[in-house]
VMD Tcl script that draws the C-alpha trace (Angstrom):
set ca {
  {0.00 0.00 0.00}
  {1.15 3.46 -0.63}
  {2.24 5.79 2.07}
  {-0.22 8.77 0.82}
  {-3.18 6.19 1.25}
  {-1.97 5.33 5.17}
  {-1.42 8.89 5.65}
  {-5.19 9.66 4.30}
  {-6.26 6.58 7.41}
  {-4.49 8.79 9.54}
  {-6.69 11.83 8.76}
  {-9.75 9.69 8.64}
  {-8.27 8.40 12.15}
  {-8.15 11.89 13.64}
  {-11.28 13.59 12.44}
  {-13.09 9.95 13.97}
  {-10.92 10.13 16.99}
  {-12.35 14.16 17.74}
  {-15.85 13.27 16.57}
  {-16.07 10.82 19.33}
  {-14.27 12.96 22.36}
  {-16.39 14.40 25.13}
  {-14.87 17.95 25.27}
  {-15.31 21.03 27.71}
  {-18.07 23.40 26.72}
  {-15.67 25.66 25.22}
  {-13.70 24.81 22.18}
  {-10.08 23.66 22.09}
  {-7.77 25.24 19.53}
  {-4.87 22.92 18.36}
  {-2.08 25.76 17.08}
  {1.24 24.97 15.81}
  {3.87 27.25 17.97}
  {6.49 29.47 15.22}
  {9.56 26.98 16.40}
  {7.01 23.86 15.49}
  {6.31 25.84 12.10}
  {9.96 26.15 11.47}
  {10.58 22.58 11.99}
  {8.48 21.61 8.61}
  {10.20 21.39 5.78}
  {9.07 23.35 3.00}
  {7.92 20.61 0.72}
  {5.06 19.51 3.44}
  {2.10 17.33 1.73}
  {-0.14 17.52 4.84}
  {-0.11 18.72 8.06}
  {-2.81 17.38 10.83}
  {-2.96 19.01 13.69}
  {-5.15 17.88 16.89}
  {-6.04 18.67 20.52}
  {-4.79 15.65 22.27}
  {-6.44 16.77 25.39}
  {-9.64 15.97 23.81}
  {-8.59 12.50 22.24}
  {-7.90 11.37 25.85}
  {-11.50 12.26 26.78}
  {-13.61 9.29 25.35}
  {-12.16 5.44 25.56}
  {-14.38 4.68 22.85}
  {-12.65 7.55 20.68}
  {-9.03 6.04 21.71}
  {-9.63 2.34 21.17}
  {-11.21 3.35 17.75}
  {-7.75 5.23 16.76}
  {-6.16 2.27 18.13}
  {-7.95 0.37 15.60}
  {-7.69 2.26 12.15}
  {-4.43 4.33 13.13}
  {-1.61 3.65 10.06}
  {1.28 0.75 11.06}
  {3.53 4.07 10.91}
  {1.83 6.39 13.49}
  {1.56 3.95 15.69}
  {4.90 3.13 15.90}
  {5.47 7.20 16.91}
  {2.73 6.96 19.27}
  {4.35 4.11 21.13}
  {7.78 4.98 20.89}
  {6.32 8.37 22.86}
  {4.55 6.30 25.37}
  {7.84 4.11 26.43}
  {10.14 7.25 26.53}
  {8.58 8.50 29.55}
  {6.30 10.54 28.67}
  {2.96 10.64 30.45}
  {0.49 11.35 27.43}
  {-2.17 12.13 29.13}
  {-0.63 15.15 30.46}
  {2.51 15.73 29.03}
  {1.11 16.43 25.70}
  {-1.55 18.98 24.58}
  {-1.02 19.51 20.99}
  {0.19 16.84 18.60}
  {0.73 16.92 14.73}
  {1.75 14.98 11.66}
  {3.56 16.11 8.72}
  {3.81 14.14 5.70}
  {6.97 16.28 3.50}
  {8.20 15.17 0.09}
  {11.97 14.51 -0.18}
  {14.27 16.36 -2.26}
  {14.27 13.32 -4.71}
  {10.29 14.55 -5.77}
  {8.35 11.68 -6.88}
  {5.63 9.70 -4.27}
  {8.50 9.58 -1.45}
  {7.35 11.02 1.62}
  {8.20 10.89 4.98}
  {6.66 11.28 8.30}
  {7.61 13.33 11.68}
  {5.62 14.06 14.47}
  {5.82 17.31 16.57}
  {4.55 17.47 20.35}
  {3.74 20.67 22.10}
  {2.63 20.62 25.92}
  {4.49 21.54 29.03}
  {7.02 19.12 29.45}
  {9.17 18.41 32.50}
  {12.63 18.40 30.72}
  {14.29 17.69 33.84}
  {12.17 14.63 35.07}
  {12.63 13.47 31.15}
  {16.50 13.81 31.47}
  {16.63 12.26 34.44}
  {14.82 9.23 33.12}
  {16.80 8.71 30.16}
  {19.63 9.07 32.69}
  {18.40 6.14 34.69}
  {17.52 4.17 32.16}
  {21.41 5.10 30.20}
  {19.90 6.49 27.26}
  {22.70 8.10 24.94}
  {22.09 10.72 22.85}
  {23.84 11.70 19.54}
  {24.75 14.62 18.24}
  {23.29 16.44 15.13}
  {24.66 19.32 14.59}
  {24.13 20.50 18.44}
  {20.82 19.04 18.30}
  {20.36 16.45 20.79}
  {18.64 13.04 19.81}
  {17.32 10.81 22.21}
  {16.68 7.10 20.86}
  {13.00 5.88 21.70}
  {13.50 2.60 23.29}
  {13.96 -0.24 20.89}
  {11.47 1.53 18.15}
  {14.20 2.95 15.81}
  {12.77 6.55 16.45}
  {14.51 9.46 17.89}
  {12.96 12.44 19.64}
  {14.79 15.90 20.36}
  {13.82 18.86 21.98}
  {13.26 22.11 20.25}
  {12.04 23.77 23.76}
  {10.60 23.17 27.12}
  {7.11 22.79 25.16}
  {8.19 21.27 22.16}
  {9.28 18.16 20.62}
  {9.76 16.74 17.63}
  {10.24 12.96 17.08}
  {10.07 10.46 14.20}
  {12.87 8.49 12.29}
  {16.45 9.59 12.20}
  {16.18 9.66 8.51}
  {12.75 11.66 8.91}
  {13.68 14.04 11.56}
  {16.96 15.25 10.19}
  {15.49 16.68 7.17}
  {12.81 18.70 9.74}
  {15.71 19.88 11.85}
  {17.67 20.87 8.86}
  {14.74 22.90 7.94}
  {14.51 24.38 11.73}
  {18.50 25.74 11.69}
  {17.84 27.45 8.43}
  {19.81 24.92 6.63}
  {16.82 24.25 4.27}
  {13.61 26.00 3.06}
  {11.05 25.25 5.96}
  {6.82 25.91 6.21}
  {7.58 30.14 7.01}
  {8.57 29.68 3.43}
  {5.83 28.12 2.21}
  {3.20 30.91 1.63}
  {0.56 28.90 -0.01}
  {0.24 26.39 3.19}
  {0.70 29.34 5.15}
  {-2.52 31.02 3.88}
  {-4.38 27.22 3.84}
  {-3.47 27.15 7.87}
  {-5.00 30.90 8.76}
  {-8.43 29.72 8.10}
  {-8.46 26.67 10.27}
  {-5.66 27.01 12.94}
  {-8.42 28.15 15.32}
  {-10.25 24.89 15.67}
  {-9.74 21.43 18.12}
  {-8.54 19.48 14.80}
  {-7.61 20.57 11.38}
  {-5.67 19.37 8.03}
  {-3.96 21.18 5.38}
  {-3.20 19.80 1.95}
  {-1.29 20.63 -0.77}
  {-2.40 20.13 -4.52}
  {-0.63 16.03 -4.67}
  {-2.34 15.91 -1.15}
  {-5.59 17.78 -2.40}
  {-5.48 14.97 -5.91}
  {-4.93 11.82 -3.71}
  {-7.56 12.99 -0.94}
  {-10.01 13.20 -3.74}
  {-9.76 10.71 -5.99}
  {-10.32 8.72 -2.09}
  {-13.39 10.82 -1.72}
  {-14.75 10.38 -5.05}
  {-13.87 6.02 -5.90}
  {-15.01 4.75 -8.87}
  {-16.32 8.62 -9.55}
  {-12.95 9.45 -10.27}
  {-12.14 7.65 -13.50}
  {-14.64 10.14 -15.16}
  {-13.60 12.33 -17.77}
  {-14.69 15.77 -16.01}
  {-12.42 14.62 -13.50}
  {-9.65 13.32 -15.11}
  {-9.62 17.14 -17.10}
  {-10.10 19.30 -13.44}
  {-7.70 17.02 -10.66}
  {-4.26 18.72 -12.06}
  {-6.45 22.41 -11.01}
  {-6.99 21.75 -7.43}
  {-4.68 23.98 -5.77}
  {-4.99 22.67 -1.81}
  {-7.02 21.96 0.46}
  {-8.02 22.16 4.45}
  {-10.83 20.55 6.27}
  {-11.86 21.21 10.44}
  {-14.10 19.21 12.45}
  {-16.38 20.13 15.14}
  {-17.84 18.16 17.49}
  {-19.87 20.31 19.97}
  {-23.91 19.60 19.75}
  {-23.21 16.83 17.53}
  {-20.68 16.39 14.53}
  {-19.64 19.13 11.72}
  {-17.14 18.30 8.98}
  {-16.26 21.37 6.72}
  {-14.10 20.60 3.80}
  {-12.98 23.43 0.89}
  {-10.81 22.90 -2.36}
  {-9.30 25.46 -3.58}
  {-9.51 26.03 -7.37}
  {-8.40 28.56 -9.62}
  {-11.79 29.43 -10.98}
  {-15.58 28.98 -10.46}
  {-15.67 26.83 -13.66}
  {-13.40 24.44 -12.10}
  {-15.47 24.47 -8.66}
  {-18.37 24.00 -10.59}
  {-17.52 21.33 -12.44}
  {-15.23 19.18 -9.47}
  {-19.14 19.79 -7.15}
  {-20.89 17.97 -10.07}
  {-18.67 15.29 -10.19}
  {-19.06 15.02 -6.43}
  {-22.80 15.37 -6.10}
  {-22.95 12.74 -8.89}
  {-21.15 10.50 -6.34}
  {-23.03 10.94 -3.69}
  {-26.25 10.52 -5.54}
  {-24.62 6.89 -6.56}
  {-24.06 6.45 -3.25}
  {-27.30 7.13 -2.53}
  {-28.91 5.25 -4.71}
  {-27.03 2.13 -4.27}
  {-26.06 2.03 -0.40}
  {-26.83 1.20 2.34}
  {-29.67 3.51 4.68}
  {-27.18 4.53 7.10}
  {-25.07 5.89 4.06}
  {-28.39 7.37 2.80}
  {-28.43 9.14 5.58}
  {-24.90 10.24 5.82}
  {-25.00 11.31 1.94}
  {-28.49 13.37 2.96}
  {-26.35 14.70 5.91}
  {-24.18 16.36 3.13}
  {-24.24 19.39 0.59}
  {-21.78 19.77 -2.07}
  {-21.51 23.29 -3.48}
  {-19.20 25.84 -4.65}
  {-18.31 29.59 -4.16}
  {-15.92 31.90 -5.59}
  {-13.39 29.38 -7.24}
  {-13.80 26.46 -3.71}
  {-15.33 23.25 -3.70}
  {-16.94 22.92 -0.14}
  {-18.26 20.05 1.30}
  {-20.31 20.35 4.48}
  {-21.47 17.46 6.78}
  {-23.69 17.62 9.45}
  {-25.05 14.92 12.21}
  {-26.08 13.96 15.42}
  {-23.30 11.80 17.45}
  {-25.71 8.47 17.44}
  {-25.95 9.27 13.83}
  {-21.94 9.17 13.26}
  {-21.48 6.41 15.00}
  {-23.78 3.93 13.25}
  {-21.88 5.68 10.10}
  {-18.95 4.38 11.38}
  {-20.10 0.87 11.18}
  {-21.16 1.08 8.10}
  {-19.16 -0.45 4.41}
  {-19.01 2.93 3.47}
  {-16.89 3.72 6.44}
  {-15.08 0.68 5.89}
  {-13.82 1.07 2.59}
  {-12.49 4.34 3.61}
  {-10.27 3.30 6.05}
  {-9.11 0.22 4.40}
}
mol new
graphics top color blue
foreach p $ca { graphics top sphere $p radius 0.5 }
foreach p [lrange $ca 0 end-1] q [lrange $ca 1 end] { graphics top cylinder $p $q radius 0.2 }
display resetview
C-alpha cells in the first residue's frame, strides 16, 4: 500500500478520533507554535494538527484510533509512550507532517511534533536512569526511543519533535535554516489561517488535495470531467467540530468557479450513486451532506447527530475508507 493512502487513514483516524471525544463546553484550539512551524520542511504534503487533550476524553474515541491508526503512526505513538512521557498530560497539541523529499516523486516521509508543558528535567533524568545516549546532530540532541528505531529531540521546554532519524533530520535541517522550511511556504501558510483556530484541522497541498479526492470520489474518479479538473486543485483544508453533535467542513481550492463547478458535479454525482445504491445509514450520511461551490472552492459540508456518526462508522461505506 502506498504511504499517501496510510497517511489519508491517519486523517480519517483523527477527524473519527475528535468526533467521538467528550470535550469542555468551550472549544479547544490545536495551534502549531512558530519553532514547530519552522521545523516543517518546506515541501510539506499535509499537516494534521489535533487537541490531544480531547482524544484522551472518550475510551471509545481512543480504542477506535487504536484500531484504524496507520502501522507508521503507531509506531510514533508508542515509541512516545515508552520514553517516559505521560500522554495524558505531558502532551496537549500533537501533529503529523507528511513532506516530500528532495528526490520529488511519491517519497514522503513522516515526523511528528509534540507541544505541551514538558518536564525536561524529570525526562532527562529518566533517560539518565535508564542510560539512554544521545547523539549529536549538529548541536541538536537526539534521544533514541527505546527499541522503536525513532529518535525524539527537543526544540524547547514545550516542544518536541520525534520520528525516524532519517525523517527528523530533514525537519531539523529545515529548523536551523539549513533548508527551506513551512515560514517559506506561503501557499500552506494562507491554507493554515483559516483553520488554525479549531480542536482538529488538516492542510493539503495540490498532490495531497489529488490523492484525498480521488479517495473521496472512488469509482467517480475515472470520469472524464475529473480526469480534465484534478491537475487544477490547488490545496485543500478541512476542520471538524464536534460540539452539539458532529460538523465536517471541507474546501478545495480552485483557480476558478468553472473548475469548482464542475469538481461539485462530479461530487454530487457520487453521492447521488451512493445514494442510490447504499446502504440507509449511508443514505443518511450522503443526505447529511451538501456539495456546493463559491468563488473558485469546492466545499463540502457534513452535518449529524453523534448516534448518527457512529452507526456511520459501522457502516461499508466507512469501511472502505479506512481500508
Amino acid at each position: 500500500m502506498k504511504f499517501h493512502t496510510r497517511f489519508a487513514r491517519l486523517a480519517v483516524s483523527s477527524v473519527l478520533t475528535a468526533a467521538c471525544a467528550t470535550l469542555a463546553p468551550m472549544a479547544l484550539a490545536a495551534q502549531l507554535d512558530s519553532d514547530a512551524r519552522t521545523a516543517i520542511p518546506h515541501d510539506v504534503q499535509q499537516i494534521i494538527v489535533v487537541d490531544y487533550r480531547a482524544m484522551q476524553n472518550s475510551p471509545a474515541a481512543m480504542d477506535l484510533k487504536s484500531r484504524i491508526l496507520p502501522p507508521e503512526l503507531k509506531q510514533l505513538e508508542q515509541a512516545l509512550k515508552i520514553s517516559g512521557f505521560n500522554e495524558n498530560h505531558d502532551v496537549e497539541e500533537l501533529a503529523f507532517a507528511a513532506y516530500r523529499t528532495s528526490g520529488g516523486g511519491d517519497a514522503v516521509k513522516i515526523v511528528g511534533i509534540a507541544q505541551g508543558q514538558f518536564s525536561l528535567q524529570d525526562i532527562l533524568a529518566t533517560f539518565k536512569k535508564n542510560k539512554v545516549k544521545a547523539t549529536l546532530y549538529r548541536t541538536n540532541k537526539l534521544y533514541p526511543m527505546g527499541a522503536s528505531g525513532m529518535v525524539v529531540t527537543f526544540l524547547n521546554p514545550t516542544t518536541m519533535v520525534f520520528g525516524s532519524s532519517d525523517a527528523i533530520k530533514p525537519a531539523l535541517d529545515a529548523r536551523d535554516g539549513i533548508a527551506p522550511n513551512l515560514l517559506t511556504n506561503q501557499e500552506m501558510l494562507g491554507q493554515m489561517g483559516g483553520v488554525d483556530s479549531e480542536p482538529l484541522w488538516s492542510i493539503l497541498d495540490q498532490k495531497g488535495t489529488q490523492y484525498m479526492m480521488r479517495g473521496l470520489l472512488g469509482e467517480a474518479s475515472q470520469l472524464t470531467d475529473y480526469e480534465q479538473v484534478k491537475k487544477r486543485l490547488l490545496g485543500s483544508r478541512y476542520t471538524m467540530n464536534f460540539q452539539n453533535g458532529v460538523k465536517f467542513s471541507l474546501d478545495v481550492a480552485t483557480p476558478d468557479t468553472f473548475t469548482a463547478a464542475t469538481l461539485s458535479s462530479v461530487l454530487n454525482a457520487a453521492a447521488m450513486y451512493k445514494k442510490v445504491s447504499g446502504s440507509a445509514t449511508e443514505k443518511q450520511a450522503v443526505d447529511s451532506t451538501t456539495i456546493d461551490s463559491s468563488a473558485g472552492e469546492l466545499e463540502v459540508r457534513f452535518a449529524a447527530s453523534d448516534s448518527q456518526f457512529s452507526s456511520l462508522l459501522q457502516s461499508p461505506l466507512f469501511q472502505s475508507v479506512v481500508r
